[in-house]
MIDREN-958900 format. One record per residue (C-alpha): residue number from 1; residue in three letters; x, y, z. Coordinates in pm, whole numbers, plus 50000, padded with zeros to 5 digits. Each point is the difference from the previous one (the first is absolute). Layout:
N
NUM; ALA; X; Y; Z
...
END
This chain:
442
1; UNK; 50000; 50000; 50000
2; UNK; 50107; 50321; 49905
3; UNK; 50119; 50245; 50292
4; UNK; 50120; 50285; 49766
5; UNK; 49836; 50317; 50154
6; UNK; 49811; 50194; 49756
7; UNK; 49839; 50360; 50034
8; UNK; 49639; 49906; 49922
9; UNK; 49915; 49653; 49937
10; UNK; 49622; 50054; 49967
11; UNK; 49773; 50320; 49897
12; UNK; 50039; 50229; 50294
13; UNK; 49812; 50300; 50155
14; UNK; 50112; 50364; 49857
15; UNK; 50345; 50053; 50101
16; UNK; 50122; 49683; 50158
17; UNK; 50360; 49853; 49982
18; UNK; 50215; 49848; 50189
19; UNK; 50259; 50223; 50089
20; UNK; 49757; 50316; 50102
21; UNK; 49723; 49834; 50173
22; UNK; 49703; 50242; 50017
23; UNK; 49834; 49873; 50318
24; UNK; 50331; 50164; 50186
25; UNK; 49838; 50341; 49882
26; UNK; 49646; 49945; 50070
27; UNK; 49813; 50136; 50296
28; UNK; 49974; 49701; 50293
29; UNK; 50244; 49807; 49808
30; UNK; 50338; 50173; 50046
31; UNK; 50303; 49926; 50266
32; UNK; 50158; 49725; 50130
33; UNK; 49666; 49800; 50069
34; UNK; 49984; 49937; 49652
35; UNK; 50261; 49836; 49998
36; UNK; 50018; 49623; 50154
37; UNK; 50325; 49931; 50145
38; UNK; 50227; 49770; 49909
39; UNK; 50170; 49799; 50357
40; UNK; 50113; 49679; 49855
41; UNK; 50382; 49914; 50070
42; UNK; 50045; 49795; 49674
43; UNK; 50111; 50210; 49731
44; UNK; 49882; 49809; 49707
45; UNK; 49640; 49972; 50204
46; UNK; 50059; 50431; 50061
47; UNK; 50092; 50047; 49620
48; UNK; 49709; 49801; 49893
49; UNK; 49719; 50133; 50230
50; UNK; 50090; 50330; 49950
51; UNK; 49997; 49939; 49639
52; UNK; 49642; 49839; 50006
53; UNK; 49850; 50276; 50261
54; UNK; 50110; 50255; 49758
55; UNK; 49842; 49843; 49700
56; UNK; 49682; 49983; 50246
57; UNK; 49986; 50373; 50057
58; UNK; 50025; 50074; 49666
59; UNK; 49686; 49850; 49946
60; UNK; 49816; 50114; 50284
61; UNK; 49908; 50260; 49826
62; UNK; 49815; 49790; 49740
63; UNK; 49872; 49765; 50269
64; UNK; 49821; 50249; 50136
65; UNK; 49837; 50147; 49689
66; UNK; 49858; 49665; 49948
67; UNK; 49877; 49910; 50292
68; UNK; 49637; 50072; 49897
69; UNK; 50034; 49805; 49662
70; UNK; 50192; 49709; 50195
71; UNK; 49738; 49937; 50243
72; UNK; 49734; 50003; 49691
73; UNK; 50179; 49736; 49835
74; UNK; 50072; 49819; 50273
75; UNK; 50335; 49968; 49943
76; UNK; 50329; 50237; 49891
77; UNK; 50116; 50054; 49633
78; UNK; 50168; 49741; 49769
79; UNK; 50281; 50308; 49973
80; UNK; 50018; 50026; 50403
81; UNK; 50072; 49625; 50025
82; UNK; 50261; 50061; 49690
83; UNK; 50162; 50215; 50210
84; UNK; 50032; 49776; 50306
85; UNK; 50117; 49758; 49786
86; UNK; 50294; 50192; 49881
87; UNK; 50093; 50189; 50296
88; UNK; 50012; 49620; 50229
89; UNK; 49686; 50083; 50167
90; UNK; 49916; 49621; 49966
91; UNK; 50313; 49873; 50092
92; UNK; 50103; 50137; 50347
93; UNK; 49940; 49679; 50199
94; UNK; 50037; 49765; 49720
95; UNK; 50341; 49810; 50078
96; UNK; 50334; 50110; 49746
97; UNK; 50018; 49657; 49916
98; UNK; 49707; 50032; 49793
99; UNK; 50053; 50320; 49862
100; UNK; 49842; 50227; 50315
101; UNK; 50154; 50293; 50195
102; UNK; 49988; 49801; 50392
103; UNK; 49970; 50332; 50176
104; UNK; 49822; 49827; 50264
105; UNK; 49745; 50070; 50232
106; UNK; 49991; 50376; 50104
107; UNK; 50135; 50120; 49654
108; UNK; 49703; 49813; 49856
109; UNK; 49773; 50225; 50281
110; UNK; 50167; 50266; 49883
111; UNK; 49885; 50011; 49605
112; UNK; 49638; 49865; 50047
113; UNK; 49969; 50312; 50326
114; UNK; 50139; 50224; 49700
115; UNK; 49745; 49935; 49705
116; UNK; 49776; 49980; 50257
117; UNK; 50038; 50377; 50040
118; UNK; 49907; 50045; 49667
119; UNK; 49728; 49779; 49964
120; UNK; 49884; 49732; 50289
121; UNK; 49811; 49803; 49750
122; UNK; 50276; 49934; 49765
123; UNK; 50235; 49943; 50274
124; UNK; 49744; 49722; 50153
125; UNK; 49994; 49837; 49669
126; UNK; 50386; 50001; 49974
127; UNK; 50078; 49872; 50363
128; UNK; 49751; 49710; 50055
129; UNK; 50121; 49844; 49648
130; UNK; 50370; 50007; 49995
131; UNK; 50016; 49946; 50374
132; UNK; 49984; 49618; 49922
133; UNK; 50352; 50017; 49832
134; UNK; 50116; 49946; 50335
135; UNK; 49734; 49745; 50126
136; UNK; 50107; 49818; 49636
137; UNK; 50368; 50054; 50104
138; UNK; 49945; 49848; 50302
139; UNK; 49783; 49728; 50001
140; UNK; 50030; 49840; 49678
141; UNK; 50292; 49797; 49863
142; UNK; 50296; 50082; 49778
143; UNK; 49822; 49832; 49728
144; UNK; 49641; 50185; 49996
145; UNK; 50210; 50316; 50061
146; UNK; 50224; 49984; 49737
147; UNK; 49675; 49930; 49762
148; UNK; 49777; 50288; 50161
149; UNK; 50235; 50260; 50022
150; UNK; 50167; 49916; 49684
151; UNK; 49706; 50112; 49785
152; UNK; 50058; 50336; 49988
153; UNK; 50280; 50096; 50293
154; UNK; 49717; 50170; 50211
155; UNK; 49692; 49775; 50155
156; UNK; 49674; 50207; 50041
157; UNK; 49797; 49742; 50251
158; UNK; 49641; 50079; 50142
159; UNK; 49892; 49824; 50238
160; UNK; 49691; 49866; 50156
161; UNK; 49853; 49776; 50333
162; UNK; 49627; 49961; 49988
163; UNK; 49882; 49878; 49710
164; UNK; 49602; 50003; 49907
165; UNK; 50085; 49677; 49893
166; UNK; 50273; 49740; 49858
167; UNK; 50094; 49635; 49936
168; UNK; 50299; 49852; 49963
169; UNK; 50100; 49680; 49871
170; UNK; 50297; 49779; 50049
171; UNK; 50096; 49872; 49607
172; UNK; 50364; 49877; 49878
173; UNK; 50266; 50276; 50076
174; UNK; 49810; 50225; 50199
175; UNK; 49646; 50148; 50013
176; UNK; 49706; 50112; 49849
177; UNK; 49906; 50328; 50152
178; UNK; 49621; 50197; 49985
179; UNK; 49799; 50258; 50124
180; UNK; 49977; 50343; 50045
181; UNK; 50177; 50253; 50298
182; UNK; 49902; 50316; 50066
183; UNK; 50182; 50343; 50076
184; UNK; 50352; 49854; 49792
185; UNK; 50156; 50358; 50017
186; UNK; 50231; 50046; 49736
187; UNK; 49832; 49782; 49778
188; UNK; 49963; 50261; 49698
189; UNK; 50410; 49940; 49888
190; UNK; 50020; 49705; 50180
191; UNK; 50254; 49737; 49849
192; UNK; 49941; 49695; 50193
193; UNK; 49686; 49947; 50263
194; UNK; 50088; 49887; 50394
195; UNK; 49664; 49806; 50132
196; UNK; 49993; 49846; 50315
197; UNK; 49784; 49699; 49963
198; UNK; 49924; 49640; 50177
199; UNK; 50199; 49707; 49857
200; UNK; 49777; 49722; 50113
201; UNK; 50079; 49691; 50219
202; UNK; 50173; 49650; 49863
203; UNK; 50097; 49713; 50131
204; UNK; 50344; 50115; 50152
205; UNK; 49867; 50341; 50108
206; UNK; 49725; 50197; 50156
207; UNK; 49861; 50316; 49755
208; UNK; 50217; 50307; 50058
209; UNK; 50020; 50397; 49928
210; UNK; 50250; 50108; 49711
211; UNK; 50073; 50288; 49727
212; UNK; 49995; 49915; 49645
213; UNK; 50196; 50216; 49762
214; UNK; 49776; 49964; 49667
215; UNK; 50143; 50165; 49657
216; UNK; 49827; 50329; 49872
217; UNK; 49869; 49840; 49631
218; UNK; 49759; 49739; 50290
219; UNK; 49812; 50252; 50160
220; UNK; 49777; 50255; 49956
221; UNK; 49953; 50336; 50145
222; UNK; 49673; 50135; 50065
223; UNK; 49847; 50275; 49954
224; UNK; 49870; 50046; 50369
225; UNK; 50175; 50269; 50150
226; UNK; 49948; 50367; 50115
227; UNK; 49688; 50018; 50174
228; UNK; 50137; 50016; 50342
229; UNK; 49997; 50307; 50235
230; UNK; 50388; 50058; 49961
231; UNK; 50314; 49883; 49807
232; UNK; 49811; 49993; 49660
233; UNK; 50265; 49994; 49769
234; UNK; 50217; 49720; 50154
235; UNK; 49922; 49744; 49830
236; UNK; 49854; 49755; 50207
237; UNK; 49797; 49783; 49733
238; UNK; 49855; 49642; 50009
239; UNK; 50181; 49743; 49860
240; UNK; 49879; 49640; 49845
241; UNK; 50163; 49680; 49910
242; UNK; 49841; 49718; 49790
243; UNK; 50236; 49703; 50041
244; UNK; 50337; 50169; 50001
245; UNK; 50285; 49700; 50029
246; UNK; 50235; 50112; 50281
247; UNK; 50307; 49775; 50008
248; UNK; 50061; 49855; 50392
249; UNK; 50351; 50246; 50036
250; UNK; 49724; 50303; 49914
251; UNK; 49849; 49917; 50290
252; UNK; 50142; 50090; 50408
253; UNK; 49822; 49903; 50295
254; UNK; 49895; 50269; 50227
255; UNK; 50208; 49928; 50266
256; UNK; 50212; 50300; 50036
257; UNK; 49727; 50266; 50088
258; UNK; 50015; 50038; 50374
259; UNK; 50349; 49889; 50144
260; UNK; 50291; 49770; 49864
261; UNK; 50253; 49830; 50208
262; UNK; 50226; 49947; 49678
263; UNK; 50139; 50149; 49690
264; UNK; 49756; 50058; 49738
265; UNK; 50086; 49820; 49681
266; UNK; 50109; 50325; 49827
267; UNK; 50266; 50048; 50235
268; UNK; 50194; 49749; 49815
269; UNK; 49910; 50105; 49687
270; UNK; 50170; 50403; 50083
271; UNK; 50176; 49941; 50324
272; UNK; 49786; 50317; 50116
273; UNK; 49816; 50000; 50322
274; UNK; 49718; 50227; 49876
275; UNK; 49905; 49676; 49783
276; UNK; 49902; 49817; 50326
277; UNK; 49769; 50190; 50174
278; UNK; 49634; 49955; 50100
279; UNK; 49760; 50083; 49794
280; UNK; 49780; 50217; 50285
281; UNK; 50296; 50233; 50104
282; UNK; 49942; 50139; 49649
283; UNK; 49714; 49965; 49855
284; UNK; 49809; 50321; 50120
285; UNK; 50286; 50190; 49983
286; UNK; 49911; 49993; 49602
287; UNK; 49686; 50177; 50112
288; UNK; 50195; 50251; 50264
289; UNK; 50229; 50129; 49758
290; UNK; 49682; 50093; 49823
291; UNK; 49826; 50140; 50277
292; UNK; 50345; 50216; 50078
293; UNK; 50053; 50168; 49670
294; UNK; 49631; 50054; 49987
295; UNK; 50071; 50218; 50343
296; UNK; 50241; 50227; 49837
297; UNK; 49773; 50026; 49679
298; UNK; 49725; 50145; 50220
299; UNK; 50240; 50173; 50169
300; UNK; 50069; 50156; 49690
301; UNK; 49719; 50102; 49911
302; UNK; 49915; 50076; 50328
303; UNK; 50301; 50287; 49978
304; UNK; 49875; 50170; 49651
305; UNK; 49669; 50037; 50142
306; UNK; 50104; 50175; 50275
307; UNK; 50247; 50216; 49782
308; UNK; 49777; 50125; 49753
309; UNK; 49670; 50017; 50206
310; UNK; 49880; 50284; 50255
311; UNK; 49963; 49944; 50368
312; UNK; 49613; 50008; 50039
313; UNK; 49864; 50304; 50216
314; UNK; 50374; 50182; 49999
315; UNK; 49930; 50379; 49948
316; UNK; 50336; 50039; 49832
317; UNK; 49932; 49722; 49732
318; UNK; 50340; 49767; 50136
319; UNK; 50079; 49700; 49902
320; UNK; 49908; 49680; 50146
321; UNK; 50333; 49932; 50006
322; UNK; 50110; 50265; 50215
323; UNK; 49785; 49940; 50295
324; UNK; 50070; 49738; 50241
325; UNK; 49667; 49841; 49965
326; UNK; 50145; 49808; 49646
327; UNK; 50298; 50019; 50088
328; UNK; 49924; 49793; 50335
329; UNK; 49821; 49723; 49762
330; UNK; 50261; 49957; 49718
331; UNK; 50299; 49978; 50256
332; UNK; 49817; 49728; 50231
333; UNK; 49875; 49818; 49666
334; UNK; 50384; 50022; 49848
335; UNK; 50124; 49890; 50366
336; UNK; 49731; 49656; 49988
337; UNK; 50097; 49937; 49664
338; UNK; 50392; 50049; 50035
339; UNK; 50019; 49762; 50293
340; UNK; 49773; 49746; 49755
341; UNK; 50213; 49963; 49779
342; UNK; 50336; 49977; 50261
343; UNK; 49785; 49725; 50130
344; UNK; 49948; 49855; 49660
345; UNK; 50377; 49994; 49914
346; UNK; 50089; 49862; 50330
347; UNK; 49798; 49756; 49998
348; UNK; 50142; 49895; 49623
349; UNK; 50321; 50021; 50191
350; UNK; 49837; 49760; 50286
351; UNK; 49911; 49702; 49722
352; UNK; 50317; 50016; 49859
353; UNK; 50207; 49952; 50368
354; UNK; 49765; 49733; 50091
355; UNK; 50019; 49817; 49690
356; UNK; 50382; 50050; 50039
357; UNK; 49991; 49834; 50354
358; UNK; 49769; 49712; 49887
359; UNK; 50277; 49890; 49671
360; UNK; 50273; 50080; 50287
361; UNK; 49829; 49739; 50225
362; UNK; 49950; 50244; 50312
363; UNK; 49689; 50053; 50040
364; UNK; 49644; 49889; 49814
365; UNK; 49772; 50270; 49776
366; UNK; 49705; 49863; 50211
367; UNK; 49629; 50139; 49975
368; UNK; 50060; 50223; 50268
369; UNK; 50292; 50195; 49851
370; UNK; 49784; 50016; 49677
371; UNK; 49682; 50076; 50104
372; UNK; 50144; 50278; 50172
373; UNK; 50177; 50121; 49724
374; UNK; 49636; 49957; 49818
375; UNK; 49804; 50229; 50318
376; UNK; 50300; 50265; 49931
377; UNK; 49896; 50040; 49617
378; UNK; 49628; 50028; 50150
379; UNK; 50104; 50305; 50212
380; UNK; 50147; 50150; 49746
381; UNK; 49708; 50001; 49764
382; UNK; 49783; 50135; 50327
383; UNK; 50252; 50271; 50024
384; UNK; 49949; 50117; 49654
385; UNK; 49577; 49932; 50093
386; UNK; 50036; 50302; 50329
387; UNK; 50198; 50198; 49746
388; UNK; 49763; 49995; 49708
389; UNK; 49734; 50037; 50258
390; UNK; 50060; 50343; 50077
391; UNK; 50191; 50111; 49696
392; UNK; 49666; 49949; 49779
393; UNK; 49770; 50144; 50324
394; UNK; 50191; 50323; 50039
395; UNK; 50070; 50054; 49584
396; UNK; 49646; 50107; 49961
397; UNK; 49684; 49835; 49820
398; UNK; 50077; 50083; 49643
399; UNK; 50330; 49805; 50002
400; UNK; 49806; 49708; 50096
401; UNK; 49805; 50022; 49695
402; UNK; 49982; 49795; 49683
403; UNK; 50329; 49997; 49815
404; UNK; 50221; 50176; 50306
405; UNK; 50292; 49818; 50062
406; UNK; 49961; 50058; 50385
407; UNK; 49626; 49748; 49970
408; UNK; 50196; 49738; 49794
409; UNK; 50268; 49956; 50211
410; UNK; 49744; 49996; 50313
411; UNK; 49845; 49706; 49803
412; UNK; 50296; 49847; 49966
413; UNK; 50076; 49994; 50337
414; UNK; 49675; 49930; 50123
415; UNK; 50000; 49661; 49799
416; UNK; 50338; 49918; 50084
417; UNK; 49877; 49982; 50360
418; UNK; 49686; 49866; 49936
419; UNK; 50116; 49690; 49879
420; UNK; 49883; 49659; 50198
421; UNK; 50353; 49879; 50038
422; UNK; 50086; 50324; 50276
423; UNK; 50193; 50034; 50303
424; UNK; 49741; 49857; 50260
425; UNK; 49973; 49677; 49866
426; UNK; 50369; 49973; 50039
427; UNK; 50076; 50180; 50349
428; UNK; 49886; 49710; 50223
429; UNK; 50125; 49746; 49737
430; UNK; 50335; 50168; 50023
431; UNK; 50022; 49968; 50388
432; UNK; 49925; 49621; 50012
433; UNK; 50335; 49945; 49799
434; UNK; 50169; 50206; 50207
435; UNK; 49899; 49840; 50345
436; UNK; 50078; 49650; 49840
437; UNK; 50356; 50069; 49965
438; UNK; 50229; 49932; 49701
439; UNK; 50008; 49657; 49800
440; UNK; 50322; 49861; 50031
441; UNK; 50265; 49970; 49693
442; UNK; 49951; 49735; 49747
END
């Protein structure tokens, strides 16, 4: 895959390149808190996050002006994903083995927060596909790797857990998988399909819980999506099978979703930790790095409304922006979301120790380390909820209209939390693990 930076890859909005960004000269978008720092010690992992978050903030711009058209189709531009593809957007947790950047966890955090601040939506779609490069990177063999990466050097996965229904049958060489799954976000570019389904019993074994990886040309997206309060444009379409073969190496049983007292198999395959963590301490991390850049989006906007509006019932016709009132919100709403997304990175930073202490043998990535990692992801999303609370209460009624930025990104929010899979059915959950103590080492 090409990594050649280029000025404007796609159509952009008037006055857009890359080396004179015009969000740095907008009102609410200017100074260093446009600007997502860069902490990781490695310097090729410096030099090539840097280069992606710059290639992200020169489309911000465009991101933005779309929003209203991406949520209407459901889904971002073909010329949007062109430009992920050739800027590496795809690629950041896929290993280098197989043609990906391995940036790792909070470098991966990092991007999806970024086009998040340009368009939640788009960013939704984006993280909850190519996520699964590292659940394929970890889970699955040398073998199925080398064949589902090898396709096209990037791996863009949806994936999905409840189907409305599905069979699958046990034939020579693998399976035949069918059904249909809801909510497969990412599905729109997806190249291959990730369905969890129920291989049934035989003689040697009781029926168990797996993923499937199924190849893009035996599936079928549908055309189901967008009707939902928030996050209209990411993506998150039906899919359906009808008798897709899945060879038996396609196939990994779901055994490495809570805790794991051993190396994952893709440890051996890249002799890096990160490939042998649990699949819990990062899952809704996908959706918190989301939720953060969708903070400083709103926080954005947040900032030119105040700039360019009057203070209601000032005799002298000030500002918003120069009376403490605002100011009070927008600095308590930046503070929430800055510490969201420290959390966020940390906690990247978190998976990535414990999964180094699990291939070093000291200590097990058991379901309480990851399910605490998963509750920390769910406080930062509520974070960015107080935040967008009070940034849309105290903007004013017409910026929660129809088409304002400020109402779409309170949507957003608003769904993200409102999802059945949310903090307090995982609290108590969380504590069990913890007061059962650690597994011991395999």
């Amino acid at each position: 895959m090409s990594r050649a930076k280029v000025t404007t890859a796609v159509p952009m909005a008037t006055g857009v390149t890359a080396t004179t960004p015009p969000m740095l000269e907008e009102p609410g978008l200017s100074g260093p808190y446009s600007l997502t720092p860069v902490t990781d010690s490695d310097p090729r992992v410096r030099s090539e996050l840097t280069r992606i978050l710059e290639a992200v903030r020169t489309l911000r711009p465009l991101l933005r002006e779309r929003q209203a058209a991406t949520e209407e189709a459901g889904q971002y531009a073909p010329d949007v994903h062109d430009y992920f593809i050739e800027h590496g957007l795809y690629s950041v947790l896929a290993p280098q083995k197989f043609g990906g950047s391995e940036l790792g966890i909070p470098a991966f955090f990092a991007v999806i927060a970024e086009v998040a601040r340009g368009c939640p939506s788009t960013a939704w779609c984006l993280s909850l596909s190519v996520a699964h490069s590292l659940t394929l990177a970890s889970y699955w063999n040398e073998e199925a790797q080398s064949e589902i990466f090898g396709a096209n050097d990037y791996m863009i996965g949806p994936s999905s857990g409840n189907p409305i229904e599905s069979t699958v049958e046990r034939v020579e060489g693998g399976y035949l998988i069918s059904g249909t799954w809801r909510y497969c976000s990412g599905a729109p570019y997806s190249t291959h399909f990730f369905p969890v389904i129920t291989v049934p019993a035989t003689d040697e074994r009781p029926e168990f819980r797996a993923w499937a990886v199924v190849e893009r040309d035996d599936y079928t997206v549908l055309d189901d999506w967008g009707r939902v309060i928030g996050m209209r444009g990411s993506g998150s379409n039906g899919i359906r099978i009808d008798k897709a073969f899945v060879p038996f190496h396609h196939v990994s049983e779901e055994n490495w979703t809570s805790e794991a007292t051993s190396p994952a198999v893709g440890y051996g395959v890249h002799r890096n930790p990160t490939y042998s963590g649990v699949f819990f301490g990062f899952a809704e991390g996908e959706v918190a790095a989301v939720s953060v850049g969708l903070g400083y989006a709103a926080i954005d906007e947040y900032e030119r409304i105040i700039r360019t509006t009057k203070a209601p019932f000032d005799p002298n016709g000030a500002r918003r922006a120069d009376a403490d009132d605002w100011r009070r919100v927008l600095g308590m709403a930046m503070a929430r979301v800055d510490t969201a997304g420290a959390a966020l990175v940390h906690s990247g930073r978190q998976y990535e120790e414990f999964a180094r202490q699990l291939v070093e043998r000291e200590y097990a990535f058991d379901a309480a380390r990851s399910m605490r990692l998963n509750n920390a992801y769910f406080v930062v999303e509520e974070l960015v909820w107080e935040s967008l609370q009070e940034l849309i209460r105290t903007a004013g009624t017409g910026f929660s209209a129809d088409g304002q930025k400020m109402q779409r990104y309170f949507r957003d929010i608003w769904t993200t939390v409102g999802r059945t899979d949310q903090f307090q059915f995982f609290a108590a959950p969380a504590m069990q693990f913890h007061f059962e103590g650690p597994p011991p080492i395999d």
